[in-house]
N, C-alpha and C positions, 0 to 999 in steps of 0.2 A: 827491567826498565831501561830504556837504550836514553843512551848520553842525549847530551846534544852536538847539533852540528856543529862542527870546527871548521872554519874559513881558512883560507893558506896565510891569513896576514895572524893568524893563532886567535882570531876574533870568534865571540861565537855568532854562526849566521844565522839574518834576519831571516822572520814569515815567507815565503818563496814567493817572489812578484813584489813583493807590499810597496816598494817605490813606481814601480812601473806601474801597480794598479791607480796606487795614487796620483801619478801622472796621466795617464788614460782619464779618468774620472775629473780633474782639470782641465781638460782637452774638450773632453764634449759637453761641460758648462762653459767653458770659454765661446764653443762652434756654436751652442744654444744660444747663447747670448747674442753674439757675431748675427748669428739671421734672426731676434727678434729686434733688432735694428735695424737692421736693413730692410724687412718689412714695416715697420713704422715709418720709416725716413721715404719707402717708397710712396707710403699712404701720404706721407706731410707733403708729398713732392708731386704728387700724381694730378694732373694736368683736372682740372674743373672737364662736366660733360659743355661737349660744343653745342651755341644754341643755333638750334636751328630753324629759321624763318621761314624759308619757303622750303619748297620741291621742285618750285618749278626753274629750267636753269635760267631761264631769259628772264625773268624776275631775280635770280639771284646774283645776272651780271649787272640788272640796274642797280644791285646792294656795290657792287665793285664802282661803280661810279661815283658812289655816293660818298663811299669812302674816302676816294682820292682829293676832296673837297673839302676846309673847315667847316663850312654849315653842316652838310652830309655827316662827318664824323662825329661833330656831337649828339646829331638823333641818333645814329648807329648806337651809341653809348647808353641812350636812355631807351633802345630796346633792345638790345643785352640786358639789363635790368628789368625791364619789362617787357619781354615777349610777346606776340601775337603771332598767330599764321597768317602768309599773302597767298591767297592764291586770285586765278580768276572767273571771274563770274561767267554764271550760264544763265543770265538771263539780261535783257534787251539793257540799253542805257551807256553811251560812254561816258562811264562815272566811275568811282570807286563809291562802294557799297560797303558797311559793316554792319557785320553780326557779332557784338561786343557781346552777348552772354557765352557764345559757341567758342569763342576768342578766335576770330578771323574776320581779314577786311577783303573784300574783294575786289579787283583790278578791272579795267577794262582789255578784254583780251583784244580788240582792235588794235592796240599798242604793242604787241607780244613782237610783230619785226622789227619795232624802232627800241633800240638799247636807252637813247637818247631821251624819248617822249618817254618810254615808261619808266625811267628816272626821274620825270619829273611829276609823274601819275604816282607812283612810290613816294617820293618825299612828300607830295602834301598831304595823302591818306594818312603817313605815319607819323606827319605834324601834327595833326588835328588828333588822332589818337592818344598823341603826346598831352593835346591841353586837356584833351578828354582826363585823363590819368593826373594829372595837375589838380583839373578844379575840384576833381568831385562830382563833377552831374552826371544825373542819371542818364542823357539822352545829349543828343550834339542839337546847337545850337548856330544860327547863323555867321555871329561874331567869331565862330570858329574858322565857319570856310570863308570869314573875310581873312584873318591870319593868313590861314591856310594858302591863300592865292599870293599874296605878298613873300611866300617864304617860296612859293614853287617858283616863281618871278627871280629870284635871287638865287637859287639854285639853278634856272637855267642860262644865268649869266655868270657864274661860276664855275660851269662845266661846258659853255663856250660852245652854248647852242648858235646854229646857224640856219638861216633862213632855209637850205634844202635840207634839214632836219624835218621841216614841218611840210615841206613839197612831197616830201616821198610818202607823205602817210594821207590818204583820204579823207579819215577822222579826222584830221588834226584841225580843224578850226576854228572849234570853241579854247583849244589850249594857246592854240599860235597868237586868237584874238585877244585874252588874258594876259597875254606874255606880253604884245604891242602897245597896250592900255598901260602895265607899270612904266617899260621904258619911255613911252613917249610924252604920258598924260600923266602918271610921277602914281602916289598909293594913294590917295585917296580916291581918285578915282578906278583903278584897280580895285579898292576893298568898295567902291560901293556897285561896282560892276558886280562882284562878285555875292554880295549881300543880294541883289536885285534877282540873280539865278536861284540863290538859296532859299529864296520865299514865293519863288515861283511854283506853281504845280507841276511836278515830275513824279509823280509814282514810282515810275523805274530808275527813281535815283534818292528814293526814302525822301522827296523833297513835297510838299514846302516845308522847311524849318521852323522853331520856333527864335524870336528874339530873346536877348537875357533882359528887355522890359518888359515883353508879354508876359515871360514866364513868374516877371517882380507883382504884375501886377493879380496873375492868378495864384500866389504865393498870400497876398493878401487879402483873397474875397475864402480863402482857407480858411485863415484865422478870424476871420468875422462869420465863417460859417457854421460854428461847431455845435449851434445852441440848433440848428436844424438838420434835413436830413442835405441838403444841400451839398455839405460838406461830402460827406459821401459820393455824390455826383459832383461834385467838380473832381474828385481824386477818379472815379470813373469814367469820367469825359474824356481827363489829361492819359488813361489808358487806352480807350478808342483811338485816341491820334495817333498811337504807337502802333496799333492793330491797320489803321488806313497805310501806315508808311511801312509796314513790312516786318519790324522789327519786334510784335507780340502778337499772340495767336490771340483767335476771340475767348477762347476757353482760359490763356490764363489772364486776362482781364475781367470774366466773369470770376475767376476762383480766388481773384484778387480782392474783389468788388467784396465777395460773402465772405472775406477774411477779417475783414475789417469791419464787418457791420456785425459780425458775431461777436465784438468784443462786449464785456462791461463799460458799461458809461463811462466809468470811473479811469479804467485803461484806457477810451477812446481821449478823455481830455487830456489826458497823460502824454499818448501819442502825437495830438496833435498840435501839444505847446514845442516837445521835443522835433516832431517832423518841420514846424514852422523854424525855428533856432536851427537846426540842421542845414536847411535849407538856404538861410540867411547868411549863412557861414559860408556855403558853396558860392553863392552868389558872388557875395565879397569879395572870394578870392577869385572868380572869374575873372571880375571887372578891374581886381589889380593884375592877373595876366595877361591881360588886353591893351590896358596902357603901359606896362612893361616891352612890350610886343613890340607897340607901335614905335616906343623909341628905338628897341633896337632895329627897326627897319630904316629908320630916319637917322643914326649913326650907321648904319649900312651904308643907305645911299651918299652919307659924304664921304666915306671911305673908298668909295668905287666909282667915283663919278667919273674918269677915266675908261672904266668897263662897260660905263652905261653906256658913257657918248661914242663907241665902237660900235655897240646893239645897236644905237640908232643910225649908223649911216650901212649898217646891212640889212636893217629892217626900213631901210626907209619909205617903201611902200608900205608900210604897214597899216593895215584897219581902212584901207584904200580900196576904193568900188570896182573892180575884176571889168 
């Protein structure tokens, strides 16, 4: 049986390594530990994905404009939040058009050389979007694109449109005309300019609209209609109008129609106390975003009456017979 080892200090020596291995084994739970931090902290720190709105660049430099603006920045903020794609339409109309199931609004590409104009084609599609996403309804309504015109009106006094803004574009004179209407003849007549297009017949611009008291008053022949089949056809009819203006096919207002007529009685009354409340509740808050709206346009214009009375002495030919 052989001794043990003898150290030179007359010690007897340790296991061979046993410090160093214990150290080494330290070391790479220390390094182990060292990178599950650092990947944590990378994950806690790691930038959100960017959202992104368009594709297209000359829509994305009307987002740059929109930006450098306070009005601009706060819709920028509430679509970051709530997202949609812009692109532009392929089909007739200088309008912006939405396909809110598909989640895309569309531009009018006549606007695609002026940085300017479809800035102001961008803010109000993504206003109106905005209240769309506010109130609740199912489908846009006129008191939307009266908003709508009021806020585009203010954004291109904001971004210090100028009368050969709207010379160099051949389109431009249903927006130039809009734009001459708030400065000069103040928002009411602006929003009922603007109401007066939105209940017009335009197919190629999902128009005519409906009012939020058409819609209060077919909200009510609902609820008196549930004892017959009627009910059924007004919720059918209010689908046809979406099928004329572009925005549902015949097929799913037929497959809507036989959804709902399949139910039990019992589910249909259920449905239609809950669909009428529902309803009611959207409405509501419409019609408190609407007079919200309208004040802050009306602290607007006192705020900026200095910006106005500059638009009107470069527009002052404005709304003038050529």
């Amino acid at each position: 049986m052989s001794s043990p080892a003898i150290r030179l200090d007359g010690r007897p020596a340790g296991r061979p390594g046993g410090r160093n291995c214990q150290a080494a084994s330290q070391t790479v739970r220390l390094a182990a530990l060292l990178s599950l931090c650092l990947l944590l902290s990378g994950c806690f720190f790691a930038k959100k994905p960017e959202i992104i709105l368009t594709s297209e660049p000359s829509i994305d430099r009307a987002f740059d404009i929109l930006s450098d603006i306070p009005e601009g920045r706060q819709l920028l903020r509430f679509l970051n939040k709530n997202p949609i794609r812009f692109e532009y339409a392929n089909t007739p109309g200088v309008c912006h058009k939405f396909s809110l199931k598909t989640g895309k609004i569309y531009l009018p590409k006549e606007y695609k050389n002026s940085d300017a104009l479809l800035a102001l084609a961008l803010a109000r599609a993504a206003y109106i979007y905005r209240l769309y996403v506010m109130s609740g309804l199912e489908g846009l309504i006129s008191e939307e694109e009266e908003l709508g015109a009021l806020y585009q009106a203010r954004i291109g006094l904001e971004t210090g449109l100028t009368n050969k803004d709207f010379e160099r574009n051949r389109f431009a004179g249903e927006l130039r005309s809009d734009f001459c209407t708030y400065i000069m003849e103040g928002s009411k007549s602006a929003a009922l300019s603007a109401r007066t297009a939105a209940l017009s017949s335009q197919p190629d611009c999902q128009r005519p609209l409906d009012t939020l008291q058409a819609q209060r008053v077919w909200l009510e022949k609902t609820r008196d209609a549930i004892n017959d089949d009627t009910f059924f056809q007004l919720l059918y009819d209010r689908d046809l109008q979406k099928v004329h203006k572009g925005v549902m096919t015949d097929s799913e207002a037929m497959k809507n129609d036989a959804a709902i007529r399949a139910m039990p009685m019992y589910e249909i009354y259920r449905y239609q106390r809950s669909f009428y409340d529902k309803q009611s509740d959207i409405f509501g808050r419409i019609e408190k975003l609407y007079r919200d709206e309208l004040k802050n346009d009306e602290a607007w214009r006192l705020a900026n009456q200095p910006a106005i009375e500059n638009a009107r002495k470069e527009f002052s030919a404005c709304n003038l017979p050529e």
